[in-house]
C-alpha positions as CSV (number, residue, x, y, z in Angstrom):
1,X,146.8,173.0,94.8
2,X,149.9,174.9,94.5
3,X,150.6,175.1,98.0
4,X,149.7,171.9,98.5
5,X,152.3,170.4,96.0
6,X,155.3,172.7,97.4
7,X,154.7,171.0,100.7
8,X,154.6,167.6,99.4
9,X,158.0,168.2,97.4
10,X,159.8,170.5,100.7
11,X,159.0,167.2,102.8
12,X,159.8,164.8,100.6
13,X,163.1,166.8,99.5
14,X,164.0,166.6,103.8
15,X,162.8,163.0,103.6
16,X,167.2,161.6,103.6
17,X,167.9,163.9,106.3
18,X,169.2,161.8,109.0
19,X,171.8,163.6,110.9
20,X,174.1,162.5,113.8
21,X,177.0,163.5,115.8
22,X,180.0,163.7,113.4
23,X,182.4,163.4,116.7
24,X,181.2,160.4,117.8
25,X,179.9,158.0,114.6
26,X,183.4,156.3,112.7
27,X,182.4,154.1,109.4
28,X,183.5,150.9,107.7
29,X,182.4,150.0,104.3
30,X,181.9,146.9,102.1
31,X,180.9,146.0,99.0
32,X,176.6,146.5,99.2
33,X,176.9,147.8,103.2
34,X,177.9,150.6,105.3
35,X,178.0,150.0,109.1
36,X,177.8,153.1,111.3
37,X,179.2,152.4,115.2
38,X,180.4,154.3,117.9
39,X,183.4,153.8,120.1
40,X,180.6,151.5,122.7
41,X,179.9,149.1,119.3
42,X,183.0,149.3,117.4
43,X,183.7,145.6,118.1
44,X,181.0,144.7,116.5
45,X,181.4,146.3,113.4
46,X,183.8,144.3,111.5
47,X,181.7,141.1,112.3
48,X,178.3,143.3,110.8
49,X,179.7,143.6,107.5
50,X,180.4,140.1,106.9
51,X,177.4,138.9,108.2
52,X,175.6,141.3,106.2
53,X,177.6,140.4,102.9
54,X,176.5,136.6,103.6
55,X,172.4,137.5,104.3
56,X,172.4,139.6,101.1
57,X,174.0,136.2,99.1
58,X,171.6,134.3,100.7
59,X,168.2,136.4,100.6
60,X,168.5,138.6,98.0
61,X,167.9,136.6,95.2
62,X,165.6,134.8,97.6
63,X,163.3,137.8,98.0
64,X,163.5,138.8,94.6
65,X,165.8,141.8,95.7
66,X,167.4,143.6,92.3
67,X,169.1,146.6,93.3
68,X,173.0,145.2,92.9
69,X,174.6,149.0,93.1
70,X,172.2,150.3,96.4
71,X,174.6,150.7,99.2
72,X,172.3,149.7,102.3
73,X,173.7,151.4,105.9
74,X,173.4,149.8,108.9
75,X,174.2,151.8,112.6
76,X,174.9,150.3,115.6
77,X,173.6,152.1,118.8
78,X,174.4,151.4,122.9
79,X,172.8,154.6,124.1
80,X,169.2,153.3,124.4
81,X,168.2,151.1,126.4
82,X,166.4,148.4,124.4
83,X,167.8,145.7,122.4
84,X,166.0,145.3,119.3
85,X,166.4,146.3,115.4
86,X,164.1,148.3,112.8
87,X,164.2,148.9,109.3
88,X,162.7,151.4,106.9
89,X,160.7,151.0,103.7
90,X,161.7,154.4,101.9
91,X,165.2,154.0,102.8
92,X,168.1,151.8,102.8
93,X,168.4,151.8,106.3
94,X,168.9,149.0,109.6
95,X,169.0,150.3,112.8
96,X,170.0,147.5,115.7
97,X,170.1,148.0,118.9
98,X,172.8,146.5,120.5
99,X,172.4,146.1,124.3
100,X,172.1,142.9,125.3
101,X,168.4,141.5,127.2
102,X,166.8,138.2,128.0
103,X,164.2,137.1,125.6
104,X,162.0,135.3,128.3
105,X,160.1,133.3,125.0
106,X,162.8,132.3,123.0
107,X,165.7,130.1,123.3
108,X,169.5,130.5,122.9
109,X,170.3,132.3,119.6
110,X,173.0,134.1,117.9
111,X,171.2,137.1,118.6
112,X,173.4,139.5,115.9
113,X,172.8,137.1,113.5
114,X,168.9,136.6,114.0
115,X,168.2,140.3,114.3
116,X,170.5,141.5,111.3
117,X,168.8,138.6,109.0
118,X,165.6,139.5,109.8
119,X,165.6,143.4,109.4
120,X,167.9,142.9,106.2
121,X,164.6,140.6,105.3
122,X,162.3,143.7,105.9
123,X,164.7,145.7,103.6
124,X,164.6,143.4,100.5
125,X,160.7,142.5,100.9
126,X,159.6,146.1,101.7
127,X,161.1,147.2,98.8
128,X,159.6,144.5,96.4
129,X,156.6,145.2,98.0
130,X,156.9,149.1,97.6
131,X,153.8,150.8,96.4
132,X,153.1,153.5,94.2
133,X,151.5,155.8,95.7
134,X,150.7,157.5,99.4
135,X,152.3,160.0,101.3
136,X,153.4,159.6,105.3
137,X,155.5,162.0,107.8
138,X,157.6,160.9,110.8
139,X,160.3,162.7,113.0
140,X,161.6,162.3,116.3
141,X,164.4,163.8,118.4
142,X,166.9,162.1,121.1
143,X,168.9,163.6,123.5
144,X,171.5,162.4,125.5
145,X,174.6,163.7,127.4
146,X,177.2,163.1,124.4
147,X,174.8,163.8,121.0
148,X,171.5,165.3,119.8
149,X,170.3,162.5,117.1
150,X,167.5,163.2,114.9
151,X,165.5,161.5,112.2
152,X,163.2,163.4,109.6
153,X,161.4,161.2,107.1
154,X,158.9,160.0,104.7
155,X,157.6,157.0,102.5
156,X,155.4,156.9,99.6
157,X,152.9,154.3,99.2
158,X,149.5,153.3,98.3
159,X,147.7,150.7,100.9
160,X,148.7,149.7,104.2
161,X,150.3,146.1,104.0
162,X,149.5,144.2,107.7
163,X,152.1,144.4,110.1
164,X,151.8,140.4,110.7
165,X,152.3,139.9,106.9
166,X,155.7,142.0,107.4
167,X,157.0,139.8,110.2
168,X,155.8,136.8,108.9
169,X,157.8,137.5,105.3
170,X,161.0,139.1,107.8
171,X,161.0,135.6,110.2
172,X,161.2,133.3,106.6
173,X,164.1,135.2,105.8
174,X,165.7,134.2,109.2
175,X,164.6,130.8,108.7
176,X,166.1,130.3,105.3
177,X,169.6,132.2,106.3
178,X,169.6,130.0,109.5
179,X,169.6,132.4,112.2
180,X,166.1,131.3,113.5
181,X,163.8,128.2,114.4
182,X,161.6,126.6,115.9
183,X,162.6,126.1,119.2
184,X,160.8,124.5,122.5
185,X,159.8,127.9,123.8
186,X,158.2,128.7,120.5
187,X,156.8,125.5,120.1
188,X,155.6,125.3,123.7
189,X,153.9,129.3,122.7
190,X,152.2,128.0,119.9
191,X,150.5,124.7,121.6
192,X,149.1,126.2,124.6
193,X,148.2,128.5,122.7
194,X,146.3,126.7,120.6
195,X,144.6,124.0,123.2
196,X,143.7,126.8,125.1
197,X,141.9,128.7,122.1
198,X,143.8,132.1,122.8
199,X,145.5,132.2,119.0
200,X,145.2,136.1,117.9
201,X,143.0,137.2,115.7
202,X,144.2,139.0,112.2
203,X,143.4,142.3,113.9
204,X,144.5,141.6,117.0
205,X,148.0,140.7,115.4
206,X,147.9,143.6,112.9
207,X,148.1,146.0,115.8
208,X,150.8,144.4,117.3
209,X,149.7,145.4,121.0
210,X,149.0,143.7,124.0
211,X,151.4,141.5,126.6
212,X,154.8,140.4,126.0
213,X,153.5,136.7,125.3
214,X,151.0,138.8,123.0
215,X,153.6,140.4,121.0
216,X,155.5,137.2,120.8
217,X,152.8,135.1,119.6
218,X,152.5,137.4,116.5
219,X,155.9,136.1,115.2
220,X,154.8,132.4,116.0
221,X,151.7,132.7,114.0
């Protein structure tokens, strides 16, 4: 038992540890963010912090969000190619991915604005939602030409809560900051999807596999 509870504390005390090349990250700070960005997304950095001041006045008090002095940090990336975002429940942490893609089932969005709203959203709701109790592992390692970047983490919590639920709360942040809606694409998803009789089912959608339309629909639902 011993043993057991030294490993528990030596992973959660490497749980922050999130290290990355000190030659190429620069930072820019505001009053509740800090933005991370390399010399390929340093344009964007500026415009990150005040969008990210004006989500947090808009969906923290939605979400029920309390923690006025937590600094939440945000890095930018253009090494990977994806363009997406992610967010953390045991940390303060947004990750977006800036590289621009065409979203074949969505229309025309401020694409900055609608990922950054919704994976703030994840940050304020996951943290309400935090649990008491459960412990979980993760690490990974990239490598590229110019940097090693690493990521070594846990979480705590008690019950699994369904990915679907998680989107669902992330997309009505969106909604209510304005960065999202309901546009023919989605609307056209949804209603042949429904005359058709191909809606997901709650474990289908709590997986969050399948086809792009698949993976998609999950959001519309």
């Amino acid at each position: 038992m011993i043993k057991f509870t030294l490993i528990c504390l030596t992973i959660m005390l490497v749980s922050s540890a999130y290290p990355f090349a000190s030659n190429r990250w620069f930072y820019k700070n505001s009053q509740h963010f800090q933005v991370a960005y390399n010399p390929e997304t340093a344009h964007l950095a500026d415009r990150v912090l005040h969008l990210a001041e004006n989500i947090r006045d808009t969906l923290a008090s939605y979400f029920g969000y309390s923690r006025d002095k937590e600094i939440i940090s945000i890095v930018l990336y253009d090494d990977t190619d994806i363009s997406n975002g992610s967010a953390y429940q045991s940390r303060p942490l947004v990750e977006i991915f800036c590289r621009k893609t065409l979203k074949l089932w969505r229309g025309e969005t401020d694409r900055l604005r609608t990922v950054l709203s919704h994976e703030l959203s994840h940050i304020f709701t996951l943290d309400v939602m935090r649990s008491p109790f459960s412990v979980s592992l993760s690490a990974w390692w990239h490598t590229d030409r110019n940097a090693n970047d690493g990521d070594i983490y846990t979480w705590i919590e008690s019950r699994q809560i369904p990915t679907w639920f998680i989107e669902g709360i992330a997309q009505l942040g969106s909604y209510e900051f304005g960065a999202e809606n309901r546009d023919p694409f989605r609307e056209m998803l949804l209603r042949d999807t429904w005359i058709n009789n191909r809606l997901l089912s709650l474990s289908s959608m709590a997986r969050f596999e399948g086809t792009s339309r698949e993976y998609e629909l999950v959001y519309n639902q």
